[in-house]
MARVO-720415 format. One record per residue (C-alpha): x, y, z; residue in one letter. Coordinates in pm, whole numbers, plus 50000, padded with zeros to 5 digits. Example, Ala and Ser with C-alpha at 12.3 -4.5 7.8 and 13.67 -1.06 7.14 Angstrom:
BEGIN
512304955050780A;513674989450714S;
END
This chain:
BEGIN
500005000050000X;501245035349876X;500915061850122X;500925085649862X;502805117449743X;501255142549944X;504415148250125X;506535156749785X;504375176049617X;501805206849708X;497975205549726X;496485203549386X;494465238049515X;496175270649465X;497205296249685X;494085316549633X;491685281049633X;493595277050002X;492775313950090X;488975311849982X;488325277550152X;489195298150478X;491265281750806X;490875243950609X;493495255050365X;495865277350563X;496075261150936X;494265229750925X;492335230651215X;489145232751044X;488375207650853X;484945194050925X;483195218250698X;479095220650601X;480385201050234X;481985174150410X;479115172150682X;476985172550341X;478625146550186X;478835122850460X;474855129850504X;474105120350117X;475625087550196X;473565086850480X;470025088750339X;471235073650014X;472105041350152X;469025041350440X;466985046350091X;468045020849892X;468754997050194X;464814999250262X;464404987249866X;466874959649885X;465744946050219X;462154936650090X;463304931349723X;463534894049770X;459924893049936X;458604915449653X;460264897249399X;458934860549563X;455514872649714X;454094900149515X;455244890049174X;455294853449221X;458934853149077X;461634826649146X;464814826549407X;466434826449023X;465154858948925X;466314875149218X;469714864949146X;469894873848786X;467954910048891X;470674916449141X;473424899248967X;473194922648654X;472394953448891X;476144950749085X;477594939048789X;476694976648639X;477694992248901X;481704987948820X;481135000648497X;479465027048549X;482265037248782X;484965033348538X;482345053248315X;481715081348579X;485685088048599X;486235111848295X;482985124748363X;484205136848719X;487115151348600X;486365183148549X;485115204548820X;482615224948678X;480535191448565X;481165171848881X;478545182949132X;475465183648849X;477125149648776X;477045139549157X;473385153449235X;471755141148931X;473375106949046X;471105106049389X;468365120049216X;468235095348972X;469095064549232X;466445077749477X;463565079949167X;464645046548985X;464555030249309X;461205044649434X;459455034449110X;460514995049156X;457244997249368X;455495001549062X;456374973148922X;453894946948791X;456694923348631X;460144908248669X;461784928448412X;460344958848484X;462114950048837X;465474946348641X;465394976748440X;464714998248746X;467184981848917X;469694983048683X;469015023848631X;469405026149005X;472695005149059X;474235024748707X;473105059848849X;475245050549211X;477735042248971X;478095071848795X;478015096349062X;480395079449277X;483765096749138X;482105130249110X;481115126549504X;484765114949641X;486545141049376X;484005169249499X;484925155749861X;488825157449852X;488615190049698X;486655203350039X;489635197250263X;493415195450266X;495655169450202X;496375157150557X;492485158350605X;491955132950300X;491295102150551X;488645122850815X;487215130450516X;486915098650365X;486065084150697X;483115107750747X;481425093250414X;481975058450432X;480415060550831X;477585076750684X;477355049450399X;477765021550674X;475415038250863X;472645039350647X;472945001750616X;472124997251007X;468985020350958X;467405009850627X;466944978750697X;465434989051003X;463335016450853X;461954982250632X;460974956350871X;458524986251016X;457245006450693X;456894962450571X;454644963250917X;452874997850861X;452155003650552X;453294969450345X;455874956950116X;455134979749781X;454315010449957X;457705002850163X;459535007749845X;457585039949745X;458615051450072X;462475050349993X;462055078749791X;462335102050076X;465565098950200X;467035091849857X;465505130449776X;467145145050110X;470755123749986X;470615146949673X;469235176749873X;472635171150089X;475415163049790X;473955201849651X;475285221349922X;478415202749883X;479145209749531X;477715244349579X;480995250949869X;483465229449600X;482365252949356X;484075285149591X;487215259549702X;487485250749360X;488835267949088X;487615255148707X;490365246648441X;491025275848210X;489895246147956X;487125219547945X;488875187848016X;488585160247707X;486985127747792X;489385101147845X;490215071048122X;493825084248129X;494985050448220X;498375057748087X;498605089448282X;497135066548590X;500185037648519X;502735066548537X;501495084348870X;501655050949017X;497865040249085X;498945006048933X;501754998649200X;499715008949488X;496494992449384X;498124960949417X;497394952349798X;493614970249740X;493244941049418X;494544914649640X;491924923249908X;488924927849698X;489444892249576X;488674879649902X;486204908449957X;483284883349918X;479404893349977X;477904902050345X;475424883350249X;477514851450251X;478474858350612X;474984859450662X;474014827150536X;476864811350710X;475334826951058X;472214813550997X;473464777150901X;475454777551201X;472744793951438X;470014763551325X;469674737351530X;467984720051854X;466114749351970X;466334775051704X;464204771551428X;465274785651018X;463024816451124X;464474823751453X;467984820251314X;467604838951041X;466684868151235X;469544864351446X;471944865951163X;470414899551013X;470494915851397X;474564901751390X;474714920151056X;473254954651184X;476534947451418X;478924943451129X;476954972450941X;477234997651310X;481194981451370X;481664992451005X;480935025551068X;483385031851378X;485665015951197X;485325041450912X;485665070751160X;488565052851316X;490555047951018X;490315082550871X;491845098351157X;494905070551206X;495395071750842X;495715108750901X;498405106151211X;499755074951091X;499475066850744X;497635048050521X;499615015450558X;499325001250860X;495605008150835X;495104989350513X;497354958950697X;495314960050961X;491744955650759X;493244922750583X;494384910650902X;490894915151040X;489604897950770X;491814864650783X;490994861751162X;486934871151061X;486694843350783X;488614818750966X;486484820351251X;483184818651032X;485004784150841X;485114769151187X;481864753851291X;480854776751613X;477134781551689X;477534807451960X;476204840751874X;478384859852066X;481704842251856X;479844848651524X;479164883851660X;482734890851723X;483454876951360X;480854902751204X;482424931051411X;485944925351277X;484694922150943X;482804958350996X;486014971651150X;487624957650838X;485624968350601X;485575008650715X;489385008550742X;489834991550420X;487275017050211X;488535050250428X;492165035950278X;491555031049914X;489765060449874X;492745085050058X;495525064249893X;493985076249525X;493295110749694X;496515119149784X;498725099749494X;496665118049227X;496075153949097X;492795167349081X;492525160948699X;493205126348746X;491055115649078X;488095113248896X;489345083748681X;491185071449001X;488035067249155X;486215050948855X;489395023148845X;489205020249166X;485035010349159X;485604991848923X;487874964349075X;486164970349404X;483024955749209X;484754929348980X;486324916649312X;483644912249511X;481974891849217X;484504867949174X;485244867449538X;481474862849580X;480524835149315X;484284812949388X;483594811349725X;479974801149669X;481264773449388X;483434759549708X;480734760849940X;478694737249736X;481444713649600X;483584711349884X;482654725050226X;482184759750357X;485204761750554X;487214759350189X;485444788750066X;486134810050335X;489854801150325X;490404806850009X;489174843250063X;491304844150394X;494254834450191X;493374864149965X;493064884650317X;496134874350394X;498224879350099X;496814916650085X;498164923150408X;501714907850355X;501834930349973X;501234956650208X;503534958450480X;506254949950181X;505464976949999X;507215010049992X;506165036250221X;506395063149963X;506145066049622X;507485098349465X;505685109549149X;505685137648914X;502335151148819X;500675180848596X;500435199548985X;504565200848977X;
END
């Protein structure tokens, strides 16, 4: 893991960006700032909205429309599948500054409406299509929010920063699904899913303000930047390199969900019915979801003090000892709790880290695309992580699947405590 060029090289803001953004770009000691506040509360009501759609999707999909347990999988197989592309595809898009925040807001907007309408859905592929439109709009807008994010705060604020979004992601995975199982009881499963409009309208109510204070921190290029993935430009600042340990993890980054199903294998026996531990497995996943989130928090401030390094070693070594314990056949809640809270921990270090390490190692031309790479093998990870480890649950045992993705754990840790601590560039910024 790279900590970045930070160190060697000034903040891609000028002088007068620094003197405009106030006592964040001239002393540091404020760096908390209404746009950062904003963005962290986008990904806040964001992910409570679309958590509340995913949460009864499989009952709405298997109840209401009479679909199969296959349906579900190819609807939200195709639906995260989009979602790396449209990363990579929202890079160029973010890079320049004056299209970023329309590019950011029109992302909520379009997540919170294309999820809202799934409710009025009267057949499987009207389902997909919605879904897909969702998952490709929260792909698009996701390098346009973290470039509009680093470009609220100095560089030695890039991991509070990051830390303050990805708690309010996690976050809004411990109250959506909450939020469900009572508008499910109130008001019913369709009109649950009309309901997640709200807070996906507030998320790009929120992400508004904070492109409206990135527009004053912010100066535009004299020139509108061309389209382009700038890969080679990417290779040469050294995203390659230093995405090397993030690759390794992602490829044992497998699905929550397949911690869940573990929990509730383990949790069913003389006693407990399916029901009863299946409940008991979601309430151990609000755990990982609220560990995730002070783990976030956490991170961005050692990364800040520290560096980035021993964070990012320290998420893959929570992982090996989380999957380990979950291949071992343990049926007491409390041991499979502990395993779901190092996974959370893991989790908000490890996304705090990738997101500073391609803050601080790029320029601000160049994040944008950093980002979208960056998406992209997040999401092409946890696919192959995701379906391997299910192939070697069902042909071999599921203690083999989760070692495989603890030896992926592991090996992400070892690249990076061997890699350098530094990496010196030479970028457009000088």
């Amino acid at each position: 893991m790279v900590d970045g060029a930070d160190a060697e090289r000034p903040d891609v803001r000028t002088a007068d960006d620094a003197a405009a953004a106030g006592p964040a770009g001239a002393g540091g000691q404020r760096w908390l700032t209404a746009g950062v506040v904003s963005v962290g509360a986008a990904s806040f009501f964001s992910d409570a909205g679309h958590e509340i759609a995913t949460s009864v999707l499989p009952s709405f999909l298997t109840i209401t429309l009479h679909a199969s347990p296959a349906a579900l999988g190819l609807v939200e197989g195709a639906a995260d599948a989009l979602v790396g592309v449209s990363k990579l595809a929202g890079g160029p898009l973010a890079a320049d500054p004056a299209r970023r925040g329309r590019l950011a807001s029109s992302g909520y907007l379009g997540t919170a409406l294309a999820t809202g309408a799934i409710g009025l859905a009267t057949t499987v592929w009207q389902v997909g299509v919605l879904r897909a439109l969702a998952w490709s709009s929260r792909g698009l807008r996701s390098p346009a929010r973290d470039s509009l994010l680093v470009s609220l705060v100095p560089g030695r604020a890039y991991g509070r920063a990051a830390g303050v979004e990805r708690a309010g992601d996690n976050a809004g995975a411990v109250v959506g699904p909450l939020m469900a199982s009572g508008l499910v009881a109130w008001l019913g499963i369709r009109d649950a899913i009309f309901f997640s409009v709200v807070p996906g309208l507030l998320a790009a109510l929120a992400i508004t303000v904070a492109a409206r204070e990135a527009r004053r921190t912010l100066r535009a290029p004299a020139a509108r930047q061309r389209l382009s993935f700038n890969l080679g430009r990417l290779h040469a600042a050294g995203l390659t390199r230093a995405l090397v340990p993030a690759g390794l993890f992602e490829f044992g980054n497998m699905a929550t969900t397949m911690l869940i199903l573990r929990a509730t294998d383990l949790l069913t026996g003389p006693g407990r019915s399916v029901t009863a531990a299946t409940s008991l497995a979601i309430l151990l996943y609000v755990g990982h979801n609220v560990a995730a989130t002070l783990g976030a928090v956490a991170g961005g401030h050692l990364i800040d003090r520290v560096s980035p390094r021993p964070v990012f070693a320290a998420a893959a070594a929570l992982y090996v000892g989380a999957y380990t314990l979950f291949a071992v056949n343990v049926e007491a809640w409390p041991v499979l709790l502990v395993g779901f809270a190092a996974a959370g921990v893991g989790i908000g270090f490890a996304e705090t880290t990738e997101t500073t390490l391609v803050a601080r190692l790029l320029p601000d031309e160049l994040r944008g695309n950093g980002f979208g790479v960056l998406g992209l093998l997040q999401a092409l990870g946890d696919l192959v992580s995701t379906v391997v480890v299910g192939i070697l649950w069902t042909a071999v045992s599921p203690a083999a699947g989760f070692l495989y993705a603890a030896a992926w754990m592991l090996a992400a840790a070892v690249a990076t405590l061997r890699s350098p601590a530094t990496l010196r560039t030479s970028s457009p910024d000088g």
